[in-house]
C-alpha angles and dihedrals in degrees: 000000000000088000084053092060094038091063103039092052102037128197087352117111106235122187120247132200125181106219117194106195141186084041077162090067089066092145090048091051117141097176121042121227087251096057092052088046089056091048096052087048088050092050084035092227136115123292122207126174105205147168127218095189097050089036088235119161088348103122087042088055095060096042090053094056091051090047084054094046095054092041087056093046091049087059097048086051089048089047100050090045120118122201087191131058121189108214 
């Protein structure tokens, strides 16, 4: 899936969040929390396990993908900065 995003999105950074959802469903789980841990290592992005239903880790879902947008913007700032200009 990363490689998928890569490549749609090119040499562009894009923010990326592992959202784990139904955590109410615990019974019903089919991927443990370590192996979404090890995936959002892997991708090297956040992980969150979340509910919608029970309203669990919703609001922090959304505030870590606008902390993530704004940490990818800030390095394209950074990479398109110039400390020169030629006049």
């Amino acid at each position: 899936m990363r490689n998928v995003i890569s490549r749609v999105k090119g040499s562009q950074p894009a923010p990326i969040l592992l959202v784990a959802n139904k955590l109410d469903l615990d019974c019903q789980r089919e991927v443990s929390t370590a192996e979404g841990s090890a995936l959002a290592e892997q991708w090297d992005c956040p992980f969150i396990e979340a509910s919608a239903k029970d309203r669990i880790n919703v609001n922090e879902v959304f505030a870590t993908v606008v902390r993530e947008m704004n940490m990818t913007s800030e390095k394209r700032q950074k990479k398109n900065y110039c400390c020169c200009t030629l006049l």
